[in-house]
N, C-alpha and C positions, 0 to 999 in steps of 0.2 A: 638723611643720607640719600644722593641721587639713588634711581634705579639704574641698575648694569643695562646698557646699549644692547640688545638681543642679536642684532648685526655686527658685534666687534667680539672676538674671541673673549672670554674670560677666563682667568686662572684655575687653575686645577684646583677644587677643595684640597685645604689639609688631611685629613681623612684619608682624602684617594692619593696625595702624593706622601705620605706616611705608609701608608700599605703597600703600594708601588715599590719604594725605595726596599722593604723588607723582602719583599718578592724577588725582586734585581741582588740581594743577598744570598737568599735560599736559594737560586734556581743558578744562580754564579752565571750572569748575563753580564757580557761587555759592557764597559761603564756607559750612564746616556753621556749625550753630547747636547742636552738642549732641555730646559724644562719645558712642561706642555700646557697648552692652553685649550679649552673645548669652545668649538660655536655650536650650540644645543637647539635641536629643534628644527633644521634646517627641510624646507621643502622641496621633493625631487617630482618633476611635470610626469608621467608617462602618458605612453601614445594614446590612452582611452580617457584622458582627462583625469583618470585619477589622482591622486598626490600621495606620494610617501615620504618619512617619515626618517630622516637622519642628523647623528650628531659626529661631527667633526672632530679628529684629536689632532692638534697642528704642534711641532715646536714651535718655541719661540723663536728661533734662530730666523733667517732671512732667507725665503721661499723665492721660487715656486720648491715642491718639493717631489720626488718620487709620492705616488697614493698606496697606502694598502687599502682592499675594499673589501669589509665581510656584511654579508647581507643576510639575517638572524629573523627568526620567527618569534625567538624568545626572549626579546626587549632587550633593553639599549642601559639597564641597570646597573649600579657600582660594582656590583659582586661580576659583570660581564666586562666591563669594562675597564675594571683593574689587570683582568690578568689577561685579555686579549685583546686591549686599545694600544692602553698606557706604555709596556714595556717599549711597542716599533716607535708610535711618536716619538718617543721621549730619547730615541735614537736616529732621528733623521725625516721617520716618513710620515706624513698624512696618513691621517689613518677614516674614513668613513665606515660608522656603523650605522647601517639601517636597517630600518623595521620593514619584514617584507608585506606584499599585501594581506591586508585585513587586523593586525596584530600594532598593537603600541603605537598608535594614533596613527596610522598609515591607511589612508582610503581602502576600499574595495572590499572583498570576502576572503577573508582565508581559504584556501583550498588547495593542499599537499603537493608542490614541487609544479604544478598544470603553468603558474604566469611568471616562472623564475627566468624564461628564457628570453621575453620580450620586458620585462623588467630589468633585467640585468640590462642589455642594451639601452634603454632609456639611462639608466642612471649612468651609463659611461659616455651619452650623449650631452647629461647635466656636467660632468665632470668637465669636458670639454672646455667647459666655457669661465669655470673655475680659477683664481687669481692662482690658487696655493697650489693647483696642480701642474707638473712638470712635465705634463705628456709620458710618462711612465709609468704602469700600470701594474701590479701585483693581485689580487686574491687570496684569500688566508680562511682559514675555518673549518670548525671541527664537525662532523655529524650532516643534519642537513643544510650547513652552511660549506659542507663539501658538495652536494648535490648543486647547488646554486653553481659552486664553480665552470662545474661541468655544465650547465645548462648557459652560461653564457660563454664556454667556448665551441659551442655548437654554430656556431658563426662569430670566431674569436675578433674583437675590434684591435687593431694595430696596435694600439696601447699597450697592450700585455705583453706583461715581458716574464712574466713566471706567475707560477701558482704553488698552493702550500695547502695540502689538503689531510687533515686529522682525521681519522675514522670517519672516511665518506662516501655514500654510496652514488654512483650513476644512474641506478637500475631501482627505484621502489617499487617495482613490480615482483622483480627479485626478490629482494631484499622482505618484502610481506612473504612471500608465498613460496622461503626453501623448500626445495627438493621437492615442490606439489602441496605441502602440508602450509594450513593458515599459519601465522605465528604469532597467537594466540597474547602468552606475555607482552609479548615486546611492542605489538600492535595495542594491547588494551591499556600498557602503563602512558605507550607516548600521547595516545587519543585523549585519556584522564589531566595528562601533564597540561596538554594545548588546550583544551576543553575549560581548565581552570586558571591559568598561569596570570590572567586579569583579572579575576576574581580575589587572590587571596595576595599579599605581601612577595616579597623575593625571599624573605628567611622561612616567611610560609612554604612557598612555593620547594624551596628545598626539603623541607619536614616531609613532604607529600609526596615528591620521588624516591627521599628517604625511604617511607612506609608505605609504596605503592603496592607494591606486591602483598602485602600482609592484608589491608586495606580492602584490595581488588579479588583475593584470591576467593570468598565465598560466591563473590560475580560469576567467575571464571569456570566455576563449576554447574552452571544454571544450562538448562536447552529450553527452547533452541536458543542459540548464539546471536541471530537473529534482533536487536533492540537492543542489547549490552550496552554500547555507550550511553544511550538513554539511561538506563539504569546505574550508568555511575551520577548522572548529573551534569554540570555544568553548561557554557554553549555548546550549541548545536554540533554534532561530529557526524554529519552523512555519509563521508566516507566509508566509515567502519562496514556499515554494512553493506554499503558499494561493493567493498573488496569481497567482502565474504560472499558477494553473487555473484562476482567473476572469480570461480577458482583455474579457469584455464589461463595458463597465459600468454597463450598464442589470439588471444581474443583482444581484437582492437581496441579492445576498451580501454588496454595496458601504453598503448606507444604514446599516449601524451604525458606518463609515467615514466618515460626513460629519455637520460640524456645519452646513450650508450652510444652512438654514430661519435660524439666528442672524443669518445675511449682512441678511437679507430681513423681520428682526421687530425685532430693536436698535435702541434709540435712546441706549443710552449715549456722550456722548461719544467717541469713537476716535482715538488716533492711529495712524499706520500708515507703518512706514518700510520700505521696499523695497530691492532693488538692481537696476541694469539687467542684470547677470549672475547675479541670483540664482536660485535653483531655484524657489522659488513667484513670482515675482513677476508671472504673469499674475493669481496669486488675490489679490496685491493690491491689485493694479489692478480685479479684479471685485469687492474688497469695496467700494471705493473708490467703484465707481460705485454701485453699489447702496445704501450709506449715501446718496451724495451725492442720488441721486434721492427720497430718500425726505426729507431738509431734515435727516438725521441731521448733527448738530455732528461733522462728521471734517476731518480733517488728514493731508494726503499728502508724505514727502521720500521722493524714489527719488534714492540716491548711485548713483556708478559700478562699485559691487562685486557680489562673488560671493558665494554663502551664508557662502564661509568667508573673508571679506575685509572684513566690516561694519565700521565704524567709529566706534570708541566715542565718538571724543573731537568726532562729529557728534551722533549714538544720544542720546548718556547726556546733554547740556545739552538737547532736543529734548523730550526725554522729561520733565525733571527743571520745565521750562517749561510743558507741558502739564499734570502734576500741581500745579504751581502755579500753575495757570486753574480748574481742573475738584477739585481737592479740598485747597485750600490748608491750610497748617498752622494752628493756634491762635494767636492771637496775631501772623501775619503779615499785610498785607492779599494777597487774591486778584491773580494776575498780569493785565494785560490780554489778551487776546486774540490770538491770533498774530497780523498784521496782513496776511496772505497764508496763503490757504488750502495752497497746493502750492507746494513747491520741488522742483526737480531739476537734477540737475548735467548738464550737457550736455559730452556724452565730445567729445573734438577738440576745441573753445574751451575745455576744463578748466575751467568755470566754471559757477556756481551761478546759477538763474533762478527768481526768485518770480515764480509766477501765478494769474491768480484761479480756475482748474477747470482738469481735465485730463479728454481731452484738448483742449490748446487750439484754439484757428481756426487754419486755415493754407489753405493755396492747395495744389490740388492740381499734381504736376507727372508726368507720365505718359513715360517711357523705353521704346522699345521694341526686341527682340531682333533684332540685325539679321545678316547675313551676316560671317564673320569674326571671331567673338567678338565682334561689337562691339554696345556700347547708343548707341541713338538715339534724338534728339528729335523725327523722324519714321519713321511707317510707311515698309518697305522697299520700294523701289519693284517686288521679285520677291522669291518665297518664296525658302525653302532652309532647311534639315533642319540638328542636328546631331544626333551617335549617338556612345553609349557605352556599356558594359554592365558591369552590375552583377554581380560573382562573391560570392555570398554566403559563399563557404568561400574566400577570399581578401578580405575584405571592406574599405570604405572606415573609414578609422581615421576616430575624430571628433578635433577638435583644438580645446580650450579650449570656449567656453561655459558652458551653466547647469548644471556639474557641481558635485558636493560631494568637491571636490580643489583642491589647491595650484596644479595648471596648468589652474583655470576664468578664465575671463573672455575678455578679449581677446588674443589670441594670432596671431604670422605664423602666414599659412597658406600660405605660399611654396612648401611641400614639398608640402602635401597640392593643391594646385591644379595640381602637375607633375603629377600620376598618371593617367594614361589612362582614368579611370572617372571622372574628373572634369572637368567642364568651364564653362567662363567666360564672362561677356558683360560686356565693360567699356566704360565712355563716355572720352572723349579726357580731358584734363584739361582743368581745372575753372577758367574766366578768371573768375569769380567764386564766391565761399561759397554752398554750400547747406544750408541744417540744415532737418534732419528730426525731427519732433516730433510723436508718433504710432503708428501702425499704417502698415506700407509693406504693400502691396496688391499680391500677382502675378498674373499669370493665364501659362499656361504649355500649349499646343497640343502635347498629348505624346500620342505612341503607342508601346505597349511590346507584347513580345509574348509578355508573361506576366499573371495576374488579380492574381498574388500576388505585393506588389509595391511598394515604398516609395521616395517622393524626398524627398530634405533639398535645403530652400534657404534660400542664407544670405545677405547683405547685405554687403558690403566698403568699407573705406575704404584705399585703393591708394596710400601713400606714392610721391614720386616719387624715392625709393628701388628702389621694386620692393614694398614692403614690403606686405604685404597684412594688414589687422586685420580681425579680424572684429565684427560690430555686433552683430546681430539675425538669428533664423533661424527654421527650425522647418522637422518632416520631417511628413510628411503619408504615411497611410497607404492605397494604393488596392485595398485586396483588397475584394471583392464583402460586402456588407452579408449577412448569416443570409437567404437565401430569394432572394437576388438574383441573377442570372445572372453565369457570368463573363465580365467586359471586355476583350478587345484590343486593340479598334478604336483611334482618335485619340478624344481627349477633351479638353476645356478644364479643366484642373486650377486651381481657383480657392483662393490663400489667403493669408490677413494674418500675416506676420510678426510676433513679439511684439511689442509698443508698445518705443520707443527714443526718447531726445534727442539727438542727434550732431548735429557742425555738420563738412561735408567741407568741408576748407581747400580754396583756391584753390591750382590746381597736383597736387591729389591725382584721384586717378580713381574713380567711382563703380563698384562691379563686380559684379555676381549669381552665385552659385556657385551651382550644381546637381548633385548628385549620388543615388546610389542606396541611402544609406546613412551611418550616421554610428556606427560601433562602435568602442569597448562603451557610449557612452553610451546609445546604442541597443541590445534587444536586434534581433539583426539579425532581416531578412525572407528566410527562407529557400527564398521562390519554391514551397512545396510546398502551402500553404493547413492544412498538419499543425499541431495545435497548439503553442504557440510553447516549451512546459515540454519538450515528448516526443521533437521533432523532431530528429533525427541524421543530414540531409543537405541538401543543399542545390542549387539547381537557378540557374543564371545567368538573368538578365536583361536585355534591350536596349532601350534606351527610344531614341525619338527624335523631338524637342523642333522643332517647328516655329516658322519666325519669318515673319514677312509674312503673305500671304496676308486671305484674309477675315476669318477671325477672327487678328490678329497675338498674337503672345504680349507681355508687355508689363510693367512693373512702376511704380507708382503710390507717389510719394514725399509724403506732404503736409508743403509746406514752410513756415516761417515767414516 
C-alpha cells in the first residue's frame, strides 16, 4: 500500500470521526456541512529562524475558507483535537492547531506566554500565503490559549475578525500573584502538568492532572518554596522560582508577562466565557468591562464551573454562534446577533439569566457582624471583639475554590469552619430568597498583632442541613507596602469579594468566613516579612475582628 502524500490532506481517522459525530450529538451542535480532512505536521518560519509545529483541520468542501487559529502548549493530540479542531472544520472553517514554542516538536524553549506575541504574528504572516485561507481570521481557545489571543491582538493583523476566548487570562502576572499572595496550587499543578506532558502518554497525562493535587500536596507543604518544581521532577521549570522572587508586581520583570494594553486597544469582536469558580475569572470580567466601555462588540457567559469543569456542550454551540455572527462561512447567510449581551448561570436557582450588561442594577443590602457569630440587619447595639490566631506552620487548609483541581468549586466547609482559627458570622434563616449578583463588599474593624499578615474571607450559602458551600472569597494581604511603616493597631480592612450570581434559598443562612489563611492555594503568610521563596519559619498570628462600635464591621450584598 502506497504511503499517504504528507503534503495532500488525509482523511480524518475513524476513531476521531466516530467520537466527533457523538460529540455534535451531546453537545446539540448545528449539523456539519463538510466532512474533514487534516494536513499533519505542517511547518510555520518565525522571525528568529525557528520553526513551529502545526496541524491543519480543512473540510472537504471547496476553499479558500474562513481559518480558526488556536495556538496550545499542550499538543496537538486526539483527545485536543476532537473537541476543539473537529466540530469548526467540519462546519466550514479551517481550523490550525499549533504547538507553541518549545513544546510538541515545535523549535525553541518553552517559556510562559514571553514569545506568544511575535509568534502569533509570524504564523498569520504563514497564513497569508496559505491556498485554504480566505483572508479571514478567527482565534478560539480555552486557558492559555486565551492569553496567546490577546498577545496577538496587541498589534491585531487586519485579518481578524473575531476572537472566542474560554477561561483566559491577559495578565500572568495577575493571574500568579492574587491580591499580592503566590498561588501556590495552581502555579505548582500547571508547572508539574508542563514539566511532564512529553514525558508520559495523553490518558497518562490526564491520570496526573486528575491526581495532582493529591500527588503534589506533601511538596506543597516543604520550606522553603525555593526548588519545589525541581522536586516534582520532570523538565526543567525556571520560572517557578522566577516568580516566587519577584513578588512585586510593579516590578519590570512582570510586563513581558502581560498582554493587558490588548484589553484596552481591541475592537475585534470578543466572545468571552468564564466560570464563577474559575482561576481567571476576575480577568474576565476585567476584560469584559474594558471591551464593554469602550462600545467594543463583546459577549459575556460566566457558567457555574471551575477552570477544570468548563462545559462543552455550553462552550462549543456559544462559540460555534458567535463565529457564525462575526465570520460566517461562504455560502451560508451571517447568524443574527445574540439577542442578550451576558448570560450567567446563577448557583442555588440552577438556572441561566440573560441580561443586558453586567454588572447588573441591584439594591444594595448591608449585614452587619454582630455578637455571637451572628449577621445583622442592624448595627449592634454594643461592640464585642472576636479572636483567633493564625499558626502559619500549622496552617488553615483552603477547601474548594478557584483552584486548577478536581476538588475546585463549591465545596462543604463544615470541617474547615470547626477549626479554632476559623471563625463565623451567620444571619438566621432566610423567610425569603436573596440573590446576589455582583461584587459583595466587606469592610472588617480588625486588629492583629503581627504587620505580617493575611485574612481570607469567603461568602457562604448555609443549607438547613448544616451544610455549608462556599460562593465567593478572596484573601487580602496586610504586610506594610516597600517604605511603609509597620501596622498593629485596629484598622478597617476594606474589600470586594470576586463578582458572583447566587440566589440563597429561603430557609438557608447567609454566613461570612474569616480566617488567616487558606493553604496551599495560598502560599502561606509566614508572619516574618522574609521573602516568601526563602522563608523556613514561621511566627503566629492573632487577629481580632471588631463588630459594633463606630465604625461596625459589615458586609454589603447588592441584591437583585
Amino acid at each position: 500500500m502506497p504511503r499517504p502524500d504528507p503534503t495532500r490532506p488525509q482523511p480524518l481517522p475513524r476513531p476521531a470521526r466516530l467520537a466527533a459525530a457523538a460529540l455534535s450529538r451531546r453537545w446539540k451542535l448545528p449539523a456539519p456541512l463538510s466532512p474533514v480532512q487534516v494536513l499533519r505536521g505542517e511547518d510555520i518560519p518565525m522571525r528568529d529562524g525557528t520553526t513551529l509545529r502545526a496541524d491543519v483541520y480543512l473540510p472537504t468542501s471547496t476553499g479558500p475558507h474562513p481559518t480558526v487559529l488556536l495556538r496550545s502548549p499542550y499538543g496537538r493530540g486526539p483527545g485536543f483535537a476532537v473537541t476543539m479542531a473537529v466540530p469548526y472544520a467540519a462546519r466550514g472553517y479551517a481550523v490550525v492547531l499549533q504547538s507553541v514554542r518549545g513544546t510538541f516538536g515545535s523549535g525553541g524553549d518553552f517559556a510562559p506566554v514571553i514569545n506568544e506575541e511575535h509568534d502569533g504574528q509570524d504564523t498569520v504572516v504563514w497564513l497569508r500565503d496559505q491556498p485554504w485561507f480566505d483572508g479571514r481570521l478567527a482565534t478560539l481557545g480555552p486557558s492559555y490559549l486565551g492569553y496567546t489571543q490577546w498577545a496577538l491582538a496587541l498589534d491585531p493583523p487586519p485579518e481578524l475578525k473575531a476572537m472566542v476566548l474560554h477561561i483566559g487570562p491577559h495578565d500572568l502576572a495577575q493571574a500568579g500573584m492574587i491580591d499580592g499572595a503566590f498561588q501556590l496550587t495552581n502555579l505548582a499543578i500547571w508547572t508539574d502538568l508542563v514539566a511532564h506532558q512529553e514525558q508520559v502518554s495523553w490518558l497518562r497525562g490526564l491520570v496526573r492532572l486528575a491526581t495532582a493535587e493529591r500527588r503534589l500536596d506533601p511538596f506543597l507543604g516543604q520550606l522553603p518554596l525555593q526548588g519545589l518544581a525541581e522536586r516534582f521532577g520532570g523538565s526543567p521549570a525556571p520560572w517557578f522560582d522566577e516568580w516566587l522572587a519577584h513578588p512585586d508586581l510593579t516590578d519590570p520583570y512582570w510586563d513581558r508577562y502581560r498582554a493587558t494594553p490588548a484589553v484596552h486597544s481591541s475592537t475585534v469582536p470578543t466572545m468571552l466565557i468564564g466560570g464563577w469558580q474559575d482561576w481567571f475569572v476576575e480577568q474576565t470580567l476585567y476584560q469584559y468591562s474594558a471591551l464593554r466601555e469602550r462600545d467594543v462588540d463583546v459577549a459575556l457567559t460566566l457558567g457555574p464551573w471551575a477552570h477544570l469543569g468548563i462545559d462543552p456542550a455550553v462552550t462549543t454551540p456559544e462559540s460555534l454562534a458567535w463565529l457564525a455572527t462575526h465570520l460566517p462561512v461562504d455560502g451560508v447567510p451571517p447568524a443574527s446577533p445574540r439577542p442578550e449581551r451576558v448570560r450567567v448561570h446563577v448557583t442555588g436557582a440552577r438556572t441561566w439569566r440573560s441580561l443586558p450588561d453586567w454588572p447588573p442594577a441591584t439594591t444594595d443590602r448591608t449585614l452587619y457582624l454582630a455578637p455571637e457569630g451572628r449577621l445583622a440587619d442592624d448595627v449592634p447595639a454594643q461592640a464585642a471583639e472576636t479572636t483567633f490566631t493564625y499558626d502559619p506552620m500549622d496552617p488553615t487548609p483552603s477547601v474548594g475554590g478557584r483552584i486548577l483541581a478536581n476538588s475546585a468549586g463549591q465545596r462543604d466547609n463544615r470541617a474547615l469552619e470547626a477549626r479554632d482559627d476559623v471563625v463565623t458570622f451567620t444571619t438566621a434563616p432566610l423567610r425569603t430568597p436573596v440573590e446576589v449578583q455582583g461584587g459583595v463588599r466587606v469592610q472588617l474593624q480588625v486588629e492583629s498583632d503581627n504587620p505580617y499578615a493575611d485574612l481570607f474571607v469567603r461568602l457562604c450559602d448555609v443549607e438547613p442541613s448544616g451544610r455549608s458551600l462556599n460562593i465567593t472569597d478572596r484573601l487580602v494581604r496586610l504586610d506594610p507596602a516597600p517604605g511603609e511603616e509597620p501596622h498593629t493597631g485596629q484598622r478597617m480592612v476594606e474589600l470586594a469579594l470576586v463578582d458572583t450570581a447566587h440566589r440563597f434559598r429561603a430557609g438557608h443562612r447567609i454566613r461570612l468566613q474569616v480566617s488567616g489563611g487558606a493553604h496551599p492555594r495560598y502560599a502561606r503568610n509566614l508572619g516574618t516579612g522574609e521573602p516568601v521563596g526563602e522563608a523556613t519559619r514561621g511566627v503566629p498570628t492573632t487577629h481580632r475582628i471588631c463588630a459594633g462600635g463606630a465604625s461596625p464591621s459589615s458586609i454589603n450584598l447588592p441584591t437583585a
